[in-house]
ZASEKOL-906393 format. One record per residue (C-alpha): residue in one letter; x, y, z. Coordinates in nm, 3 decimals, decimal comma, always signed. Layout:
<rs>
R   residu        c1        c2        c3
R        a         X         Y         Z
...
</rs>
This chain:
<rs>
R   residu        c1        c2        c3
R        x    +3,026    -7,274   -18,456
R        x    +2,841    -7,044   -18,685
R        x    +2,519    -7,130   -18,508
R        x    +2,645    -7,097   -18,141
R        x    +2,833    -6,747   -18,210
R        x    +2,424    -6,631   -18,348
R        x    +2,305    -6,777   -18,035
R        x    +2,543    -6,595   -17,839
R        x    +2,464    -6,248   -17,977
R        x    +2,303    -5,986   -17,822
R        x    +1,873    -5,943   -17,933
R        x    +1,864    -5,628   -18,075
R        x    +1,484    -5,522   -18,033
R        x    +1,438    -5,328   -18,299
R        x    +1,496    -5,625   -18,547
R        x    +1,214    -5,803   -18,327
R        x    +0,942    -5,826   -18,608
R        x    +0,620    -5,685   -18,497
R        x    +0,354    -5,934   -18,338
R        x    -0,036    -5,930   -18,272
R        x    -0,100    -5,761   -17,971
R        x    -0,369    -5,835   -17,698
R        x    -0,567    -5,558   -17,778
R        x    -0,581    -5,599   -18,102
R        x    -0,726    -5,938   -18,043
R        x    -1,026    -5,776   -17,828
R        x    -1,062    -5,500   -18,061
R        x    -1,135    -5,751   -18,355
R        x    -1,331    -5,934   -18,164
R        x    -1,557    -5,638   -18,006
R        x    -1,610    -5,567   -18,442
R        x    -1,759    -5,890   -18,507
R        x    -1,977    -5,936   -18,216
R        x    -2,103    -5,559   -18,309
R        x    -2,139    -5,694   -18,689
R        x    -2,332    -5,956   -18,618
R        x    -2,594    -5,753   -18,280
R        x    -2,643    -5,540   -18,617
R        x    -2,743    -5,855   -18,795
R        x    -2,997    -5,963   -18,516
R        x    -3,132    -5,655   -18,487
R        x    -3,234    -5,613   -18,868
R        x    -3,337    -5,926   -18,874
R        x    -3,593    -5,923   -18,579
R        x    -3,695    -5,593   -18,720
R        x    -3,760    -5,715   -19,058
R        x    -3,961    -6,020   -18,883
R        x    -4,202    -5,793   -18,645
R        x    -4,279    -5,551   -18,965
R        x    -4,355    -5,877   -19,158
R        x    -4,584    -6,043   -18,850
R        x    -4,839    -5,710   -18,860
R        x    -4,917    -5,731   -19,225
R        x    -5,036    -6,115   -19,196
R        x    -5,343    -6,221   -19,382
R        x    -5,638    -6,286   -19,171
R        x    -5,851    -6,640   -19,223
R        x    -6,198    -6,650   -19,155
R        x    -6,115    -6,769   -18,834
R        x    -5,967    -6,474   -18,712
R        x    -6,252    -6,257   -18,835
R        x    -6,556    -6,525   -18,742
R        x    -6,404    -6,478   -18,336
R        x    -6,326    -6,151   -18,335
R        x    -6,708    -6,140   -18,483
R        x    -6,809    -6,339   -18,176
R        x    -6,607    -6,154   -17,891
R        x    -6,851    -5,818   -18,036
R        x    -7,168    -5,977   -18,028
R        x    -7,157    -6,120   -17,706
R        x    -7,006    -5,809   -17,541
R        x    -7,316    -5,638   -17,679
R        x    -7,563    -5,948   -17,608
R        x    -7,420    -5,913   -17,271
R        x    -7,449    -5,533   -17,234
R        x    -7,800    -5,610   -17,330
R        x    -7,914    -5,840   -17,097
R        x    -7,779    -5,648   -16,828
R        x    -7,974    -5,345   -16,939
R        x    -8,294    -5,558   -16,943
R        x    -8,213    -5,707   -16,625
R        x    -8,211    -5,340   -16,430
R        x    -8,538    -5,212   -16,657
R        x    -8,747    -5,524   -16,523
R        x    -8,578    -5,473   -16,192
R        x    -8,736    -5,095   -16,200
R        x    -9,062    -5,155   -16,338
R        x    -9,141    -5,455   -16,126
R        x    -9,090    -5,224   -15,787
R        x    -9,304    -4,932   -16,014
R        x    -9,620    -5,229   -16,037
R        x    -9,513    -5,312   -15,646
R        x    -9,582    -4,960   -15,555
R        x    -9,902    -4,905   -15,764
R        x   -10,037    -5,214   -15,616
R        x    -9,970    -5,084   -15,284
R        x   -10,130    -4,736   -15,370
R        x   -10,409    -4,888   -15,527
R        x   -10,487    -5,098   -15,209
R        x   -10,475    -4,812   -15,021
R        x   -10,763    -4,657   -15,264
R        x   -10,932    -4,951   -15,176
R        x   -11,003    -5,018   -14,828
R        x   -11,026    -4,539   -14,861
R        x   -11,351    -4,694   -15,088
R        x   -11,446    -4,954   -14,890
R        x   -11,496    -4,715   -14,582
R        x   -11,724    -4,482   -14,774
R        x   -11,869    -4,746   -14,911
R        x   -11,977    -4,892   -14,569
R        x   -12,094    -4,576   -14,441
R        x   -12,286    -4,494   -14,775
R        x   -12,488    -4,832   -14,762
R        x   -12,605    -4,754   -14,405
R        x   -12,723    -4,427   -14,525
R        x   -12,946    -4,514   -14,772
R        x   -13,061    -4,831   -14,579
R        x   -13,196    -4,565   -14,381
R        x   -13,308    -4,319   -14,609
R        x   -13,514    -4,653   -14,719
R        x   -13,719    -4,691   -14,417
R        x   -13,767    -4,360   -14,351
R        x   -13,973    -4,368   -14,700
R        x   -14,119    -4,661   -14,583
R        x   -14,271    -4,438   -14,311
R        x   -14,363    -4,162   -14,473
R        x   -14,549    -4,354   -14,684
R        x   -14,718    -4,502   -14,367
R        x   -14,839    -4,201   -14,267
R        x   -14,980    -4,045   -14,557
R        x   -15,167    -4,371   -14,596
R        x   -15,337    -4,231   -14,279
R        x   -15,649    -4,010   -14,218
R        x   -15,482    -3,655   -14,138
R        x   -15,592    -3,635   -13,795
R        x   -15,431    -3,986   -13,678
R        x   -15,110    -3,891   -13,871
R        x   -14,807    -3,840   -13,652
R        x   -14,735    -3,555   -13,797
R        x   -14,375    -3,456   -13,594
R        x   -14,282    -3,826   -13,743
R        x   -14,364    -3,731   -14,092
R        x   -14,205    -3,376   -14,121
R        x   -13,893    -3,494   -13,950
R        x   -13,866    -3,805   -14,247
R        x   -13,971    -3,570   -14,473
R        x   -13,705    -3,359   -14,395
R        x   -13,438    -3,656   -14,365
R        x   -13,467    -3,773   -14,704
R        x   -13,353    -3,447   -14,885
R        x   -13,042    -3,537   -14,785
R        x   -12,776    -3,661   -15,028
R        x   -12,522    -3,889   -14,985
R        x   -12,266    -3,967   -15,329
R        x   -12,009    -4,218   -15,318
R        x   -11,645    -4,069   -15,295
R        x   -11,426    -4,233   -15,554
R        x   -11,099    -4,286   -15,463
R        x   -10,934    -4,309   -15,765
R        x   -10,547    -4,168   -15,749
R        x   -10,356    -4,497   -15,830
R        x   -10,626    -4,551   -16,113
R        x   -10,587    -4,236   -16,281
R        x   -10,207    -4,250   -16,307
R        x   -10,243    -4,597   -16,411
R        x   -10,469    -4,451   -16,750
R        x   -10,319    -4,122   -16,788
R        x    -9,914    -4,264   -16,812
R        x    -9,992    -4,602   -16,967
R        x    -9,899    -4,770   -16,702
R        x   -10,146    -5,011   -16,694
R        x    -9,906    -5,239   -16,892
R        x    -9,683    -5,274   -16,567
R        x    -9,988    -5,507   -16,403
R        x    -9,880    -5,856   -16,566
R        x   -10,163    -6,066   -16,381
R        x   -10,418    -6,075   -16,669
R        x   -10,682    -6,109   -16,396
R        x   -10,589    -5,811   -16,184
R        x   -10,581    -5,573   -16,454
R        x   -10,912    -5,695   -16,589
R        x   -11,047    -5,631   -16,225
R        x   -10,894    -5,277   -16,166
R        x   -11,112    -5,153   -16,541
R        x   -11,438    -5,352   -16,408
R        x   -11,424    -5,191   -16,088
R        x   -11,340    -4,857   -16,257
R        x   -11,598    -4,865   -16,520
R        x   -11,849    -4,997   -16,233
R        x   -11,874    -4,684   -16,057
R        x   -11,827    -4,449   -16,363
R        x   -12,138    -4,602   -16,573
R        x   -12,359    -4,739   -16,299
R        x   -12,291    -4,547   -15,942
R        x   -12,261    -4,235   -16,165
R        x   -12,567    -4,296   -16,333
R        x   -12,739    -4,396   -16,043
R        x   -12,641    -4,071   -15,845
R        x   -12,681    -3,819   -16,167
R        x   -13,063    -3,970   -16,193
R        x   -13,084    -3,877   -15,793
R        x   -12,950    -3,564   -15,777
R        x   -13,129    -3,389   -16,159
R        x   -13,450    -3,603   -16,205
R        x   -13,549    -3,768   -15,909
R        x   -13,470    -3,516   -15,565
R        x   -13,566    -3,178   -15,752
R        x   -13,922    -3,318   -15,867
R        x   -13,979    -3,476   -15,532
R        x   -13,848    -3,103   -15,342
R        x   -14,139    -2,946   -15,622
R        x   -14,413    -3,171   -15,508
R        x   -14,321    -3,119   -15,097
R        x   -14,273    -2,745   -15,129
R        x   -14,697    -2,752   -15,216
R        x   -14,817    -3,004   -14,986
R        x   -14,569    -2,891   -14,643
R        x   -14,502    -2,616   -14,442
R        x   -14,130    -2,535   -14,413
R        x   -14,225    -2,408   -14,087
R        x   -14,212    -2,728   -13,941
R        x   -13,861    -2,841   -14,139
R        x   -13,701    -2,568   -13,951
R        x   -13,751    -2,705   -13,602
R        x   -13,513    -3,040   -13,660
R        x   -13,544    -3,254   -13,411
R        x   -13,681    -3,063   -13,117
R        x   -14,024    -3,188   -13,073
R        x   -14,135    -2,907   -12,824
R        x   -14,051    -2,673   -13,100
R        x   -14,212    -2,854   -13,293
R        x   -14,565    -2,948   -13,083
R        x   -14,542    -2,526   -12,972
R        x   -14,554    -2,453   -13,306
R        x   -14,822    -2,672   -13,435
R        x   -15,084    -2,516   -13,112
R        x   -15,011    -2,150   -13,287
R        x   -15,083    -2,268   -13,576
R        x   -15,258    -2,608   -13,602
R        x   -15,442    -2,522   -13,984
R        x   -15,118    -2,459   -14,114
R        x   -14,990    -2,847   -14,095
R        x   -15,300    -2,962   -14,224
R        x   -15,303    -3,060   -14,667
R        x   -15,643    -2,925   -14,807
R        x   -15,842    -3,139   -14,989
R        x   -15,797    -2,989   -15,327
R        x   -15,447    -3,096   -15,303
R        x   -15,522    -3,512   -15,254
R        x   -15,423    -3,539   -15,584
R        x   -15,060    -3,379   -15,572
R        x   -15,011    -3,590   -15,207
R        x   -15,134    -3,885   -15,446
R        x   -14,820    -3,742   -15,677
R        x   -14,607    -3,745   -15,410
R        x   -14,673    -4,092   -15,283
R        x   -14,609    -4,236   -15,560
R        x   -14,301    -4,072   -15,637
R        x   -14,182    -4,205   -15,282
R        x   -14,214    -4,563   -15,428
R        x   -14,008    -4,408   -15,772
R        x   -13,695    -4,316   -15,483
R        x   -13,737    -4,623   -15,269
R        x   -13,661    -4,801   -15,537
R        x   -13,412    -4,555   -15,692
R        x   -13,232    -4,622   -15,328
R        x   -13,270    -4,996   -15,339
R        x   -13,076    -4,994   -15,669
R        x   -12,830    -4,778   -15,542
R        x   -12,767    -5,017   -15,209
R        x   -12,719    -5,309   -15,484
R        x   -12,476    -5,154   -15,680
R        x   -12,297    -5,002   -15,409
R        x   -12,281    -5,369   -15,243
R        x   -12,128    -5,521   -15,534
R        x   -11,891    -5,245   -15,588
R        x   -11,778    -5,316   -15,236
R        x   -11,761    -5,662   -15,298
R        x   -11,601    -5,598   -15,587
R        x   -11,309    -5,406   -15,435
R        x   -11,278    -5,652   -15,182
R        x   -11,209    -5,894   -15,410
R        x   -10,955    -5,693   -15,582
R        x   -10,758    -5,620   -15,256
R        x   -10,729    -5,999   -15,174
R        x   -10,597    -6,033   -15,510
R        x   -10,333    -5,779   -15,506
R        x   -10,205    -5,938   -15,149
R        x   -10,162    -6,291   -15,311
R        x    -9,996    -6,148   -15,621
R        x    -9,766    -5,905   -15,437
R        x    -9,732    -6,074   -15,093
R        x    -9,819    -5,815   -14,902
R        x    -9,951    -6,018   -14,649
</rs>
């Protein structure tokens, strides 16, 4: 009975004992899960400050070694890559240049071998006619030679592309051993032997030659030219002017002889000037195959 009359009583709520709520529940479980993100995050901290203070093997250093060296090997090769890239178009162009010198030469040369082939002959017939009795001279023939072979004719050296190539030491920028050695043959051809040839010409030879004709010849006569009427008019005023007394056979002797000493001044000078033309034709067919310019 006792039991059924408790049962039957009215719940008073504040006797109701107090009981874990919900929230309580999520609070204390919000706590731990912040505890232990604390935790993680310490820990992960404490592991990255460890990882950066690691001892390094050789391994480490020997690629780290490697990765500089062949950065700068690299860097290097590319650097020598663009300076042979820029010299071998600066050798192009001074082979181009220097061909240009050449066939400038070859011209002059052309026209200065036909000169003195010239002059040559026309000392050849001076000679001729001083080898004659005065009055079967043809003595229009002999002033007009006479007056021919003052004439001078020096080689014009065209020598731009050489000069740079000495003056800015760029003769190391022509590889082909043989080229080079052609471009200082041909330069030291005409600066010892044409040179000579032409300084002998123009301070020895000519002005004792022009000594000698100014006492055996009438100028007179030189300044007709070519105009034979002049000429023939002149020599009927005066016809004892042309003619060489005999005290002077001796100095005409002189002078014949010294005709022979420039003929063969002049025959030299066609031989050298020949094989400097040869020469620099060589050279230009040398520079084509090397360069491909043709």
């Amino acid at each position: 009975m006792a039991a059924n009359l408790d049962d039957d009583q009215p719940i008073d709520p504040e006797n109701i004992p107090p009981q874990s709520t919900a929230d309580e529940a999520i609070a204390a479980t919000d706590t731990a899960a912040v505890i232990t993100n604390q935790a993680s995050d310490t820990m992960e901290v404490h592991h990255h400050g460890h990882h950066g203070h690691e001892k390094k093997n050789w391994k480490n250093y020997f690629w780290e070694f490697f990765m500089l060296f062949l950065a700068v090997f690299c860097g290097s090769l590319a650097e020598l890559q663009v300076e042979h890239y820029i010299e071998h178009n600066r050798e192009k162009k001074y082979a181009q240049t220097l061909i240009e010198d050449l066939v400038s030469d070859s011209l002059d040369l052309n026209k200065d071998i036909q000169f003195w082939n010239t002059l040559a002959n026309r000392t050849d017939t001076i000679r001729r006619e001083i080898e004659k009795p005065q009055p079967m001279r043809n003595q229009f023939l002999l002033y007009k030679c006479i007056r021919l072979i003052k004439a001078n004719n020096t080689f014009l050296y065209h020598d731009r592309t050489i000069q740079q190539l000495k003056s800015s030491g760029n003769f190391r920028l022509i590889r082909n051993k043989e080229i080079a050695d052609s471009i200082v043959n041909y330069d030291a051809w005409i600066q010892k032997t044409i040179n000579d040839i032409e300084n002998i010409y123009g301070h020895v030879l000519s002005p004792q030659m022009s000594e000698v004709e100014n006492q055996l010849y009438n100028s007179k006569f030189f300044e007709v030219g070519n105009n034979k009427e002049k000429f023939d008019s002149l020599l009927l005023d005066n016809p004892g002017s042309i003619l060489i007394k005999d005290d002077k056979a001796d100095l005409q002797f002189q002078y014949y002889n010294k005709l022979w000493d420039y003929k063969s001044l002049t025959k030299a000078r066609i031989y050298f000037l020949s094989s400097l033309l040869r020469r620099g034709t060589n050279l230009i067919a040398l520079l084509n195959k090397e360069y491909h310019f043709e």
